[in-house]
C-alpha positions in Angstrom: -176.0 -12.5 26.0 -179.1 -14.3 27.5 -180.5 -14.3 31.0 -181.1 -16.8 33.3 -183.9 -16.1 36.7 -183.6 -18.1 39.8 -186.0 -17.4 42.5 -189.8 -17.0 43.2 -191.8 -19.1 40.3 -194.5 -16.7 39.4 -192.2 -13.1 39.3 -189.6 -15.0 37.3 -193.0 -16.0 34.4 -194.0 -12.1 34.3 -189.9 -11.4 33.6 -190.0 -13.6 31.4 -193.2 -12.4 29.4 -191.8 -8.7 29.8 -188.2 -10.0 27.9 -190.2 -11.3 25.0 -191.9 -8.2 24.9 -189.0 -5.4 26.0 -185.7 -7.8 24.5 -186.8 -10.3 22.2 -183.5 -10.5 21.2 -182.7 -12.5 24.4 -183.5 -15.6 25.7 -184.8 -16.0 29.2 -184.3 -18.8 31.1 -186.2 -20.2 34.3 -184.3 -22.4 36.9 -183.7 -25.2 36.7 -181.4 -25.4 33.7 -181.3 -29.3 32.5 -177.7 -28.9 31.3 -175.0 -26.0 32.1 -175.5 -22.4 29.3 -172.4 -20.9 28.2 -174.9 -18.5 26.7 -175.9 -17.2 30.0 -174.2 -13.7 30.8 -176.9 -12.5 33.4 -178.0 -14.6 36.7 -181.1 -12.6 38.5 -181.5 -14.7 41.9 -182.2 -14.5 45.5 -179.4 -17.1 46.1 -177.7 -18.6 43.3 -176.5 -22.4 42.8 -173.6 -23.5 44.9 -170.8 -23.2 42.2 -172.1 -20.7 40.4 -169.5 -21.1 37.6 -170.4 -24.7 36.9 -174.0 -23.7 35.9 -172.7 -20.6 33.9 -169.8 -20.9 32.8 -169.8 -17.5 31.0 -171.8 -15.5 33.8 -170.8 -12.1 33.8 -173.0 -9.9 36.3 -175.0 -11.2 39.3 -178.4 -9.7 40.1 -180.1 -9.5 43.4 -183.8 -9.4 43.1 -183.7 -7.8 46.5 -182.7 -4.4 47.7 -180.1 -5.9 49.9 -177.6 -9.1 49.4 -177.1 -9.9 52.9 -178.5 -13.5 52.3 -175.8 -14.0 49.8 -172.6 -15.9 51.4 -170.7 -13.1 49.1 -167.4 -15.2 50.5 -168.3 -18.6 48.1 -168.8 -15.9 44.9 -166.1 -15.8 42.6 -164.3 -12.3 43.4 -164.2 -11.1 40.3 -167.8 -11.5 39.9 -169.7 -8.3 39.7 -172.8 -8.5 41.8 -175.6 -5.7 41.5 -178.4 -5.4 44.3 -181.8 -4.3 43.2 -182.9 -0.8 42.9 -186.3 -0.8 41.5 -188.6 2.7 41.8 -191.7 0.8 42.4 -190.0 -0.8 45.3 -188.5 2.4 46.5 -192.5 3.9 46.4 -193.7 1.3 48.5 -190.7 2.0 51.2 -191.5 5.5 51.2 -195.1 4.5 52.2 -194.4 2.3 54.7 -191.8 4.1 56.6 -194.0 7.5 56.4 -197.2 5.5 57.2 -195.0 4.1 60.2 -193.9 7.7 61.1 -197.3 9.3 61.2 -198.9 7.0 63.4 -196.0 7.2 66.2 -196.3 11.0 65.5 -199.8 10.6 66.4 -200.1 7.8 69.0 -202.2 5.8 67.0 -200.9 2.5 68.9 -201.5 4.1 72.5 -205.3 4.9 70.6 -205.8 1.3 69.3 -204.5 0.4 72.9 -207.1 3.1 74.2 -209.8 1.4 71.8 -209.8 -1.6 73.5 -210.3 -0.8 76.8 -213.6 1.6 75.5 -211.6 4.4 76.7 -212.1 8.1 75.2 -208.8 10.2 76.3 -207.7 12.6 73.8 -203.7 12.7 74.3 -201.4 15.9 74.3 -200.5 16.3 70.1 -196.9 17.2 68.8 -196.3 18.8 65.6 -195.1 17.2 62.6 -192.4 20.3 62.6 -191.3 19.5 66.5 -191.2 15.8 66.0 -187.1 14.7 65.0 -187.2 12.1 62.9 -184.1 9.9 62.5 -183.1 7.7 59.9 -180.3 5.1 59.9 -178.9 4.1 56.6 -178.5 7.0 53.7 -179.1 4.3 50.6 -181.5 5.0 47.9 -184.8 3.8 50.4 -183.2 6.3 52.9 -182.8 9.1 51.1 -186.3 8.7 49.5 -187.8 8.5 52.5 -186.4 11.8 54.3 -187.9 14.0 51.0 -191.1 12.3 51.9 -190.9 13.5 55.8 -189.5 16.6 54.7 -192.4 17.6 52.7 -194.7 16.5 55.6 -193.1 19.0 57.4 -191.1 16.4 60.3 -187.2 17.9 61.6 -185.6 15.0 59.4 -181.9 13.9 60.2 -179.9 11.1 59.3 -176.7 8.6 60.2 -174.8 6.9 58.6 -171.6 4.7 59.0 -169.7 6.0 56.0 -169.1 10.0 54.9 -172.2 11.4 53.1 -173.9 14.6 53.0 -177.6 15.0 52.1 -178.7 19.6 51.0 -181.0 20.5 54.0 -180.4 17.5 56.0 -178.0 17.5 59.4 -176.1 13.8 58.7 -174.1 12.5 61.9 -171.2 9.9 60.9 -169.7 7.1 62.3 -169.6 5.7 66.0 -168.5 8.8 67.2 -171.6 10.8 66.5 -174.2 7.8 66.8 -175.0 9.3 70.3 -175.7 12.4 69.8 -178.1 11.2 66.8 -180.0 8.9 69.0 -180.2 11.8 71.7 -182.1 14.5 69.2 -184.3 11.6 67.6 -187.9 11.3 68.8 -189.3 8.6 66.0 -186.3 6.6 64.9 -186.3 4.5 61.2 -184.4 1.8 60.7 -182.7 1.4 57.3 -179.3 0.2 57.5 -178.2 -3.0 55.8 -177.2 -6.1 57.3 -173.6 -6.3 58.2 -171.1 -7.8 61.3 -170.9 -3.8 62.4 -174.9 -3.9 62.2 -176.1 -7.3 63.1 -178.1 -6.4 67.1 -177.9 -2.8 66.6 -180.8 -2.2 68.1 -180.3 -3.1 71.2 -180.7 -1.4 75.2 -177.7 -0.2 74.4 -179.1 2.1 71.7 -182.4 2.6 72.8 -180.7 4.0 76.4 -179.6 6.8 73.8 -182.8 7.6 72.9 -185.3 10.4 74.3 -187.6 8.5 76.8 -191.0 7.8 74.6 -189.3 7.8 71.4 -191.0 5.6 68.8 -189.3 3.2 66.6 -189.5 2.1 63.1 -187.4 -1.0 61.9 -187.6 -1.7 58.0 -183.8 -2.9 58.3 -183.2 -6.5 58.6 -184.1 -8.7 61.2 -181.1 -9.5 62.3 -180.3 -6.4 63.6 -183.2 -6.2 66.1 -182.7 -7.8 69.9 -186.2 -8.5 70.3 -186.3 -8.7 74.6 -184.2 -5.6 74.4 -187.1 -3.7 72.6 -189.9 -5.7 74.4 -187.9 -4.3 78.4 -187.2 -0.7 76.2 -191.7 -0.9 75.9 -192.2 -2.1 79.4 -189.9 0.6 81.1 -191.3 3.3 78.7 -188.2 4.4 77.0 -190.0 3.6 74.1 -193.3 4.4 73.7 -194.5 2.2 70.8 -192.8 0.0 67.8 -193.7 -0.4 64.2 -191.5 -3.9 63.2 -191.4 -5.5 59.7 -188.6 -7.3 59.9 -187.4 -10.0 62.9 -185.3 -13.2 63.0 -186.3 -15.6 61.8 -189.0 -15.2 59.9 -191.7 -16.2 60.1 -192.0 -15.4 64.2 -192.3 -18.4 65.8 -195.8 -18.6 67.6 -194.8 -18.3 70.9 -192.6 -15.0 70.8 -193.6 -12.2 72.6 -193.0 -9.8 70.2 -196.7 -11.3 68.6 -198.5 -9.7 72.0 -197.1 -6.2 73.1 -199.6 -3.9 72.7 -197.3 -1.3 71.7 -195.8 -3.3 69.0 -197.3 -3.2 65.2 -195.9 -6.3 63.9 -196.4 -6.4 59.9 -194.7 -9.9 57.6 -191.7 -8.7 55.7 -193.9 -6.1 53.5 -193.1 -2.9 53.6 -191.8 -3.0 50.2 -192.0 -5.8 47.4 -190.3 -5.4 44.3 -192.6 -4.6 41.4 -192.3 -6.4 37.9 -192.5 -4.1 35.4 -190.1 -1.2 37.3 -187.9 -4.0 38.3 -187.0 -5.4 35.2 -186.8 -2.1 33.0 -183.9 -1.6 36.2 -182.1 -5.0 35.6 -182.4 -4.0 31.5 -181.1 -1.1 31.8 -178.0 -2.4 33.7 -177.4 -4.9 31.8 -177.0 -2.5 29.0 -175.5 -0.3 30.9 -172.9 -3.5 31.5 -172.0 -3.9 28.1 -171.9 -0.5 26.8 -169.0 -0.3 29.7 -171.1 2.4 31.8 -171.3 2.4 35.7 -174.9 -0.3 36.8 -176.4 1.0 39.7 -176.7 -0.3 42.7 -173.2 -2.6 42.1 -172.0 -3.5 45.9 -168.9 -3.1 47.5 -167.6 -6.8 48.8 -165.7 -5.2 51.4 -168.6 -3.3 53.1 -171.1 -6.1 51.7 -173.7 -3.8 50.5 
């Protein structure tokens, strides 16, 4: 049961090396294939081949090398085809640093200093407490959850949302539409985590950011398609927000003309707050793949009907 790796050049020659080394007893094959491998059981891809079946005509699991699948068309895969997103600790690490990096400096209006910086001007600003400052996260997945023990430790009021049931030990979790406002009410820094879906895609709009405290602070490591970029830009100007950290936008890369480039109470960082790492990754796609045939749960398999 070999493997087969269709994306970035340069990650899939490191997997490769790390399969000679970790599972020499399978082959592992780069894209593109000169002829179609029945001996391919395992596609690892950003966005596989149109007709998936025709390359691999024995393909049994579909990897994501991403933490979501939202830029799968999960409609053209086959529907018996299992497909697995990526959940990688390295990856998960370098969320948790971003989003509590993000945190910190909204906690301690580091924007409003940069802003302060610029104009040579020295004017200390009232300070609130990690313990005092709510911090709200939207989306309870594995980069959400790893992210509230890191604010918890630091001390911050941590509570979550989420659009299906969950319950997290120490954490107040609001549920559905119905208790969306009165999480946006009690959240002073507000993180983004949700995945891309149709109930998802503009959530953050003036809608939302109406719900807020005024000078909340916002942190969006989401997708991009789920910010309203004027909406955040008038939420800056009229000071219902007092400062954005942005990762992710649509499209990417920002075209050079957008405003969102300029606020100057807008951090705008390029898709990074998390990479997936090699070695972490594919000891995760190993293990699931044995996991697979040994008949045991993988992690991180999606649900087609909630796409995530």
């Amino acid at each position: 049961m070999h493997i087969a790796y269709k994306s970035e050049a340069s990650r899939g020659r490191r997997w490769q090396a790390l399969c000679a080394e970790q599972a020499p007893e399978r082959t592992f094959y780069l894209w593109p294939l000169e002829t179609p491998a029945p001996d391919i059981h395992y596609l690892i891809a950003w966005q596989p081949p149109a007709d998936v079946y025709a390359h691999f005509p024995n393909l049994k699991v579909l990897f994501s090398v991403g933490a979501g699948v939202d830029q799968l068309a999960l409609d053209a895969l086959p529907g018996e085809l299992p497909v697995v997103r990526m959940i990688d600790p390295g990856l998960t690490q370098g969320m948790v640093e971003y989003v509590t990096c993000g945190v910190l400096a909204l906690q301690r209006d580091l924007p409003a200093y940069l802003a302060q910086q610029r104009e040579h001007r020295w004017q200390p600003r009232p300070q609130q407490p990690a313990g005092t400052t709510r911090v709200g996260i939207m989306g309870l997945g594995e980069l959400g959850q790893a992210a509230l023990a890191q604010l918890q430790q630091l001390g911050f009021a941590c509570q979550a949302w989420t659009r299906s049931p969950r319950s997290l030990a120490g954490v107040k979790v609001y549920r559905g539409a119905d208790e969306l406002a009165e999480f946006l009410a009690s959240t002073d820094i507000l993180v983004c985590l949700l995945p891309l879906t149709e109930q998802t895609r503009g959530i953050l709009n003036t809608a939302l950011f109406r719900q807020l405290p005024e000078q909340a602070g916002l942190v969006h490591v989401g997708r991009g398609a789920q910010l309203v970029g004027p909406d955040l830009l008038a939420a800056l100007d009229d000071h219902r927000l007092k400062a954005a950290i942005v990762d992710v936008v649509d499209p990417e890369p920002l075209p050079d003309t957008d405003p969102l480039w300029a606020h100057p109470q807008l951090w705008l960082t390029p898709h990074i707050a998390s990479a997936t790492q090699a070695d972490t990754a594919f000891q995760a796609i190993l293990d699931n793949i044995r996991r697979y045939e040994h008949s045991q749960p993988m992690h991180g398999l999606i649900d087609r009907e909630r796409g995530y």
